[in-house]
C-alpha positions as CSV (number, residue, x, y, z in Angstrom):
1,X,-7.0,-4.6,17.3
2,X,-7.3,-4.3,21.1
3,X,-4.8,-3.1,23.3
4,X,-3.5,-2.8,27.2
5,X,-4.3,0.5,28.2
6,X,-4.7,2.7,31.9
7,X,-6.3,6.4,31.8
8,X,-4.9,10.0,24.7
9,X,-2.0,14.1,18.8
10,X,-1.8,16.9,19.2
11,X,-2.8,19.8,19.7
12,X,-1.5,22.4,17.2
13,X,-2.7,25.9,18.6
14,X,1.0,26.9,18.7
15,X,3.8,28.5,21.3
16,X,6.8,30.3,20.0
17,X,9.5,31.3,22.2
18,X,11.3,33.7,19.4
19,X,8.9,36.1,17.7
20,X,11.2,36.1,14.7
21,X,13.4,33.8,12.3
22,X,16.0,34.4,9.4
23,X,13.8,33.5,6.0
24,X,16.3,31.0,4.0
25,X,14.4,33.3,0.8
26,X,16.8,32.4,-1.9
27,X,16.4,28.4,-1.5
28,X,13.9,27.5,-4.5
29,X,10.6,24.9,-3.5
30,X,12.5,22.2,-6.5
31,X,15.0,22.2,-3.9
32,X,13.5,21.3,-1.2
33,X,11.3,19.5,-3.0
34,X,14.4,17.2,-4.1
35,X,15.7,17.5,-0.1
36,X,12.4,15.7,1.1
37,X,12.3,13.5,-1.8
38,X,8.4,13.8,-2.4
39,X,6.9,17.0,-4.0
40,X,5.3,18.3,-1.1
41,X,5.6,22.1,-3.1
42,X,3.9,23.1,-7.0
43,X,5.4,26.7,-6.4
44,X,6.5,29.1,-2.9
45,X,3.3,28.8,-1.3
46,X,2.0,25.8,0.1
47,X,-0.8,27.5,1.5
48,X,-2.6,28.6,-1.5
49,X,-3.2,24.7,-2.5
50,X,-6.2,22.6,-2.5
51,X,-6.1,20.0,-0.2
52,X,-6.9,17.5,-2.8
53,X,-4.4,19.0,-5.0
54,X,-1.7,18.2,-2.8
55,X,-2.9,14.9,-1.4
56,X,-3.1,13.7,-5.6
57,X,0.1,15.1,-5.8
58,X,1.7,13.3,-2.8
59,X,-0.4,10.4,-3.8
60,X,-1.8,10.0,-0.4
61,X,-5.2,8.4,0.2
62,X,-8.1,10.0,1.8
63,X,-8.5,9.6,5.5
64,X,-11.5,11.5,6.3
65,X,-13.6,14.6,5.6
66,X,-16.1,16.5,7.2
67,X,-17.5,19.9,6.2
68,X,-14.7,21.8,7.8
69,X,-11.8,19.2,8.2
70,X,-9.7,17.2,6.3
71,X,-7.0,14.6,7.1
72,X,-5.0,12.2,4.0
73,X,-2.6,9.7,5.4
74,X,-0.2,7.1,3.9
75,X,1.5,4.5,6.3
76,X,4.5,3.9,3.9
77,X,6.5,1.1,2.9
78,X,10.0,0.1,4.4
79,X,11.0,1.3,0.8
80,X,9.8,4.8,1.1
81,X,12.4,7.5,1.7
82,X,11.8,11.0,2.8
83,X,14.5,13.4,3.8
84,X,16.7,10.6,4.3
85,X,14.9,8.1,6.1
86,X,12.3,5.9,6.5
87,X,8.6,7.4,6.9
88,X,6.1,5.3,9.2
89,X,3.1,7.6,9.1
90,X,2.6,10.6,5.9
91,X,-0.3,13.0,6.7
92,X,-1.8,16.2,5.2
93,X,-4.2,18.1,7.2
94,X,-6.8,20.4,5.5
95,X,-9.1,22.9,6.7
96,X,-12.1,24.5,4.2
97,X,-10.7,22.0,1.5
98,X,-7.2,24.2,1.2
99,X,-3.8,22.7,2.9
100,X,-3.0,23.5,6.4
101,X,-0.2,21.1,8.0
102,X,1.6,18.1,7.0
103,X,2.9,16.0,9.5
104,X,5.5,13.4,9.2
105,X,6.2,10.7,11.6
106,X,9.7,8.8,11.1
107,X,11.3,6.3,14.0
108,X,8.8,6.2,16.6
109,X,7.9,4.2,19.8
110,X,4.5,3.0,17.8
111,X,5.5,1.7,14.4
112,X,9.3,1.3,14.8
113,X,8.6,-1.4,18.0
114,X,8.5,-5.0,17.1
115,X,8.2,-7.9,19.6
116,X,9.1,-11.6,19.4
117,X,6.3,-13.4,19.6
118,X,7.9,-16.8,21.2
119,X,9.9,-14.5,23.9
120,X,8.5,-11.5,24.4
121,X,11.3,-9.4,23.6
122,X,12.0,-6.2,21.4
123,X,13.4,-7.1,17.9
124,X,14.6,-3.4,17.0
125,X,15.6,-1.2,19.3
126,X,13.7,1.6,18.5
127,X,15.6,4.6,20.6
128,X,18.6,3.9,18.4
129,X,16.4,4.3,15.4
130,X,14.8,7.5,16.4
131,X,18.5,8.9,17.3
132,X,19.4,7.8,13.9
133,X,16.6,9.6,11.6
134,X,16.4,12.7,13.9
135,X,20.2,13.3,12.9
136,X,19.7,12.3,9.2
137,X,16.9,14.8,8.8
138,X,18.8,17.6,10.8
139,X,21.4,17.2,8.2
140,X,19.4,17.1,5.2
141,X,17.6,20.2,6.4
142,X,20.7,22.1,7.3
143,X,22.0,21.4,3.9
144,X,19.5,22.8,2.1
145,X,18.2,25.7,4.4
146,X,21.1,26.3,6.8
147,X,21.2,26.4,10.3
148,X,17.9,26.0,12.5
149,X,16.7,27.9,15.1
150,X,15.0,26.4,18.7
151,X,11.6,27.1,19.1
152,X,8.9,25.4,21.1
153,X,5.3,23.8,19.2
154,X,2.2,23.2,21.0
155,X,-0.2,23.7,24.1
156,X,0.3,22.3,27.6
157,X,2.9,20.9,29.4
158,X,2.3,17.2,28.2
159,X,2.2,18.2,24.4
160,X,4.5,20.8,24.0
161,X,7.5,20.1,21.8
162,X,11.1,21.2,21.9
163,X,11.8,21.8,18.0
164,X,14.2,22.7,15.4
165,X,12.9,25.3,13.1
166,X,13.5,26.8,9.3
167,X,11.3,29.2,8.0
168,X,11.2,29.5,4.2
169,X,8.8,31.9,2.8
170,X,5.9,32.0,4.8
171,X,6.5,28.0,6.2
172,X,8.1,26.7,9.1
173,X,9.4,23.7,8.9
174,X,9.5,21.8,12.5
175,X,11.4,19.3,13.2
176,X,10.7,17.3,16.5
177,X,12.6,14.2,18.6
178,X,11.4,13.5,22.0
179,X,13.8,11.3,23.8
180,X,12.9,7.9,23.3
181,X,9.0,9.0,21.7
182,X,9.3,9.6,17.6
183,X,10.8,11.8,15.3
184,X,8.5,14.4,13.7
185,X,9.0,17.1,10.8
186,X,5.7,19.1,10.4
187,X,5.5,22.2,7.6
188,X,2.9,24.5,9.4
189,X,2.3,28.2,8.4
190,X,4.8,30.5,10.2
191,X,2.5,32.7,11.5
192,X,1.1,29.6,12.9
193,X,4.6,28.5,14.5
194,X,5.1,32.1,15.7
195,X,2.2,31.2,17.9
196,X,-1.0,32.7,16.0
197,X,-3.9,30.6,17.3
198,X,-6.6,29.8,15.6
199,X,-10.0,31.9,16.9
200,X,-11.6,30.0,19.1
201,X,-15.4,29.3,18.4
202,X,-17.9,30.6,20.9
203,X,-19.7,28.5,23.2
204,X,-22.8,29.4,21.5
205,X,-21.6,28.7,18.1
206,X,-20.3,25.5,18.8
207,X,-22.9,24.4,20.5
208,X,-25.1,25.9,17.5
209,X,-22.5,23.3,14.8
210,X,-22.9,20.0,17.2
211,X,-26.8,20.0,16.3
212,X,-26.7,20.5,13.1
213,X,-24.4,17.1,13.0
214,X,-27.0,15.4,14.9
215,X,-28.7,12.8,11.9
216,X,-32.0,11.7,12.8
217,X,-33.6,8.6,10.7
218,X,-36.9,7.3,10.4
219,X,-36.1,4.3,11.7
220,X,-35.1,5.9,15.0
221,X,-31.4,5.8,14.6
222,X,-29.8,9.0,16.0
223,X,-26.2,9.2,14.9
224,X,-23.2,12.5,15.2
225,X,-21.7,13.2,11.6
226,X,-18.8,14.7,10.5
227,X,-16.4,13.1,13.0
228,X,-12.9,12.8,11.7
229,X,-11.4,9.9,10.8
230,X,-8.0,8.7,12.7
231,X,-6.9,5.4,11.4
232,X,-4.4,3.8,14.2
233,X,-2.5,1.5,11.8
234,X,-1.3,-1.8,13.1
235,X,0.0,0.0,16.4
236,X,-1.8,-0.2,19.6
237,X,-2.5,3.6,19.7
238,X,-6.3,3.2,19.8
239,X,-6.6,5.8,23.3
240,X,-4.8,8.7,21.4
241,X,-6.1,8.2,18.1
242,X,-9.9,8.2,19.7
243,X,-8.9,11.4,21.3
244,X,-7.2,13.1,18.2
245,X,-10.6,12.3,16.6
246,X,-12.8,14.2,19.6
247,X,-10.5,16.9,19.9
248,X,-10.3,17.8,15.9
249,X,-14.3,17.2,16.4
250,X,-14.5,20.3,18.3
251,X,-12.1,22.4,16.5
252,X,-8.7,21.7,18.4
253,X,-6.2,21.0,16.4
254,X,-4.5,17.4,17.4
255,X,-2.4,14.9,16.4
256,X,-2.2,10.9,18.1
257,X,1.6,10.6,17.9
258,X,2.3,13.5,20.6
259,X,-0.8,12.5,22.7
260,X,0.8,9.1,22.9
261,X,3.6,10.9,24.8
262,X,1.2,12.8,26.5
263,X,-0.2,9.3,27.8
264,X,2.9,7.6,28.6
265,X,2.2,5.0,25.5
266,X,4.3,1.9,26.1
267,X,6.5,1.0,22.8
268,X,4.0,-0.4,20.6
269,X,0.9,0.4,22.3
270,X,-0.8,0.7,25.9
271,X,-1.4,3.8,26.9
272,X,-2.1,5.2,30.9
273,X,-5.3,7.0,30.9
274,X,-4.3,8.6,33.5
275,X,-2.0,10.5,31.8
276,X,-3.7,11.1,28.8
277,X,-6.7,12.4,30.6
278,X,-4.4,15.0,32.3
279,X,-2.7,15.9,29.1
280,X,-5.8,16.3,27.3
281,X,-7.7,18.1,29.9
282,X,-5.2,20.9,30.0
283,X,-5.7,21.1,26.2
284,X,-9.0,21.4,26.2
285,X,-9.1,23.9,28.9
286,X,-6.8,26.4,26.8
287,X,-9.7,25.9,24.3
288,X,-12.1,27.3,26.5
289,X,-13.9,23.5,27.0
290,X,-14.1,20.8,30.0
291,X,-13.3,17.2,30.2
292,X,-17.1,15.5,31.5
293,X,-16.1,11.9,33.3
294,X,-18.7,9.7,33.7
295,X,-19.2,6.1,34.7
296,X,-22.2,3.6,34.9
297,X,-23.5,0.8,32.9
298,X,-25.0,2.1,29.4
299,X,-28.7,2.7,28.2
300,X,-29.7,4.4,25.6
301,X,-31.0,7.0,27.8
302,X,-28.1,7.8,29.2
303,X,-26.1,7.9,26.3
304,X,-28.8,10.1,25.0
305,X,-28.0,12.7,27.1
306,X,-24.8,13.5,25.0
307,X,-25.4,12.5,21.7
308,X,-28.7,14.6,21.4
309,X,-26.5,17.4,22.4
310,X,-24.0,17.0,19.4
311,X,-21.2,15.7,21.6
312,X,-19.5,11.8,21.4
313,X,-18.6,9.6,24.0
314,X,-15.0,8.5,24.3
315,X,-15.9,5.0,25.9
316,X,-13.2,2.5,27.4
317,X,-14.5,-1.1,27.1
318,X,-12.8,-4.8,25.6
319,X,-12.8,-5.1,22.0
320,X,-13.4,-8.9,22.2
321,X,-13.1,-10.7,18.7
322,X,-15.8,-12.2,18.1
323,X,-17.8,-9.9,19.5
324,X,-15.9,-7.4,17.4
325,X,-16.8,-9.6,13.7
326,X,-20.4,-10.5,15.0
327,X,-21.0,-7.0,14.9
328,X,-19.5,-5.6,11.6
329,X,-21.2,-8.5,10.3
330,X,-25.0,-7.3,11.4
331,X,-24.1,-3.9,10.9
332,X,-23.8,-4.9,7.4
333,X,-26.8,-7.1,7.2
334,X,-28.1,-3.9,9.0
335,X,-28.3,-1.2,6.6
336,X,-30.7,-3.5,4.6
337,X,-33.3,-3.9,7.6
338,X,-36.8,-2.6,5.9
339,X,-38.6,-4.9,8.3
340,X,-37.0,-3.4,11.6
341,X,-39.8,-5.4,14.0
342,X,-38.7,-8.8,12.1
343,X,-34.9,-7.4,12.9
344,X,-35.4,-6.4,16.3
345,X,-36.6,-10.4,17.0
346,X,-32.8,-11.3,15.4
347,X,-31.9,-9.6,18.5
348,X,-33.1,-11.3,21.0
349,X,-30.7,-14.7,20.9
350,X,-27.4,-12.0,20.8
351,X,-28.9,-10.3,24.2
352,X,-29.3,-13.8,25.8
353,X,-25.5,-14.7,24.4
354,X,-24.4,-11.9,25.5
355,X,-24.2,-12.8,29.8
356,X,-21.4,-15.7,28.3
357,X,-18.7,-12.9,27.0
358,X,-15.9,-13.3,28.4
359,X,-13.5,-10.5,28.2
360,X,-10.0,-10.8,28.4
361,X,-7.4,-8.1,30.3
362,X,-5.6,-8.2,26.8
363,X,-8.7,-7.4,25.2
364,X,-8.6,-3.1,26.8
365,X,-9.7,-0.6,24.2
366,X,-11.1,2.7,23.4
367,X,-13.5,3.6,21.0
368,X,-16.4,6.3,20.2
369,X,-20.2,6.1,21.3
370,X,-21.8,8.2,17.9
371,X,-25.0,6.9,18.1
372,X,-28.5,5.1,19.9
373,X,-32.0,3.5,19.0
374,X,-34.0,3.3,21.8
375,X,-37.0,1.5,19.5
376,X,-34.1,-1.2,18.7
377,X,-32.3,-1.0,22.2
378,X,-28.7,0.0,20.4
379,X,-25.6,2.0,20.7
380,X,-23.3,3.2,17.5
381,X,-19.9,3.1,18.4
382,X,-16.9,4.3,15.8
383,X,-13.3,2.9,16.2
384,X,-10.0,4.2,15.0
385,X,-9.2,1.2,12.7
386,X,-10.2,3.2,9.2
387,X,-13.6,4.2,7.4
388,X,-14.9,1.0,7.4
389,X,-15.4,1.4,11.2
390,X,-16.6,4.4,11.6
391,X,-20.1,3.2,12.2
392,X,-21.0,0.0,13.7
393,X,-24.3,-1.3,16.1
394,X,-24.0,-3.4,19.2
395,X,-26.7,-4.4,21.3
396,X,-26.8,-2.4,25.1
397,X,-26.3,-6.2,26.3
398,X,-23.2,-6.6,24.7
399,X,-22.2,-3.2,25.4
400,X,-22.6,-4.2,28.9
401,X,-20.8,-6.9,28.6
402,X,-17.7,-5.4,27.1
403,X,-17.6,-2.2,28.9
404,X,-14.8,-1.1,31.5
405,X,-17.7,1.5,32.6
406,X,-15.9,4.4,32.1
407,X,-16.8,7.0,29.6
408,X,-15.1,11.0,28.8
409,X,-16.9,13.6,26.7
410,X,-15.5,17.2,25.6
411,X,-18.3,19.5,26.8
């Protein structure tokens, strides 16, 4: 749940370093539908699919939807086979409800990275692993659609990929192995690999989209909508899931597996925020945005400032457990309040409580700020554990209490 950090996918607006590729034309989609082992294809053209016509035909659950954005992931079993080894994380990306990316994560510094719990020590070693898959794909691919071609994939320094690449009517298939970081294959459009970005949204338009997501309830909760939906798994990847999340939430394309390499992620988790606020920021700047730092203990005026203006809070604070049930527990009990003076006296014990909190160095996390009350004296926070978290109310006491004061927002 919480995980060591310092100051985290990826970004998908694409660099090619060869405007052209040989089309493998004559290979037929049961082919390669047989070479993945999964029926990723229903005819030559992936891109004329619903996204939930895919995702019911890959059988992989929902993630998240907002009005423009889609995302279905399946963290498989140790049984599951694709392309000749093991998956750890299946995704499908949509965009306006049709299918615009899959991305497939095999061996990887995240997932693949176990530690003994009595010594401390790696139980796998996960470099051999990636080393492993990357070559069993490569061959599986070259078997069915020839040689590949090098190309690069991505924006920025930190987040660009060196790739293999086949193109097969219309799709490139990438296939990506960062020493020592994960092994990736991702089917993206080829005019997207040939580095066709996608048109950026004007200042005034976005700005124009972030109000309209801005819910206002008669009981005085103001909350952001349509955020996407990362869910982390049982990896410590918290800091690049929570920025996949903002980033998708203002159009850039992004994905947490290559912004964990972007922010130096330790194996299994712990990620230097440093680094990811470096990789990040030069991503967002090719987007025509700005990284906003900010620091300070929170009130819900502050925290006003952003949220009334469409735009979330990436906070850095201790997710201590039993502060962490206490809360999904009242946010529950919550969402039946009619009597919200009666509620508000329920929270007066939990602000005196919440000067004993303790956290713990082990405890480090990031998470969203969504949401306030002022008439209650709460914040609505969103973490990358699933939906069930993507909206949960904490006291500004305990937010206080919890907080490593530090606070990022994509302006």
């Amino acid at each position: 749940m919480a995980h060591r950090f310092f100051l985290g996918n990826v970004a998908a607006a694409l660099i090619s370093c060869a405007p052209a590729f040989a089309q493998t034309a004559s290979t037929d989609y049961s082919a390669l539908n047989a070479a993945f082992g999964i029926p990723v294809w229903a005819d030559d053209n992936l891109w004329d699919d619903g996204d939930a016509q895919v995702a019911q035909r890959l059988r992989w659950p929902r993630e998240s939807r907002t009005n423009t954005d889609s995302s279905y992931r399946l963290y498989a079993g140790p049984e599951v086979r694709v392309l000749g080894a093991r998956p750890f994380s299946l995704a499908l990306y949509g965009r306006n409800e049709m299918a615009g990316q899959v991305s497939m994560v095999f061996a990887n510094k995240g997932d693949s990275s176990t530690t003994d719990p009595f010594t401390n020590r790696r139980t796998q070693d996960y470099k051999k692993e990636i080393a492993a898959d990357a070559k069993a794909i490569h061959d599986t691919l070259t078997k069915v659609l020839g040689p590949a071609k090098a190309d690069q994939f991505g924006q920025g320094a930190r987040t660009r990929e060196r790739v293999e690449r086949w193109d097969w009517k219309g799709h490139a298939i990438l296939l990506a192995a960062p020493r020592g970081e994960y092994v990736a294959v991702r089917i993206v459009p080829a005019a997207v690999a040939d580095g066709e970005a996608m048109a950026r949204v004007t200042d005034q338009d976005l700005r124009a989209k972030l109000r309209e997501r801005i819910e206002h309830r008669p009981n005085g909760d103001v909350v952001l909508t349509d955020i996407p939906m990362v869910n982390q798994g049982p990896k410590g990847y918290c800091v690049p899931a929570t920025w996949e999340r903002a980033l998708r939430y203002v159009g850039i394309p992004a994905d947490m597996y290559v912004l964990a390499m972007a922010g130096q992620t330790e194996a299994g988790g712990g990620t230097s925020l440093a680094a990811m606020s470096w990789g990040a920021a030069e991503v967002v700047a090719r987007n025509g945005r700005r990284l906003t730092p900010s620091g300070g203990r929170i009130t819900t005026q502050a925290v006003a400032r952003f949220i009334d203006n469409g735009l979330p809070i990436l906070w850095t604070m201790f997710a201590v457990e039993d502060v962490e049930k206490a809360i999904s527990i009242r946010t529950q009990q919550r969402r039946q309040v009619t009597d919200w003076a009666a509620y508000m006296k329920t929270l007066e014990p939990v602000r005196r409580d919440a000067r004993r909190i303790r956290p713990g160095r082990d405890d480090a996390h990031m998470c969203m700020i969504i949401g306030y009350n002022s008439k209650t004296d709460e914040i609505a926070i969103s973490d990358s554990w699933g939906p069930q978290f993507a909206e949960r109310w904490i006291t500004t006491e305990e937010a206080n209490a919890i907080s490593q004061n530090e606070f990022m927002v994509i302006n």
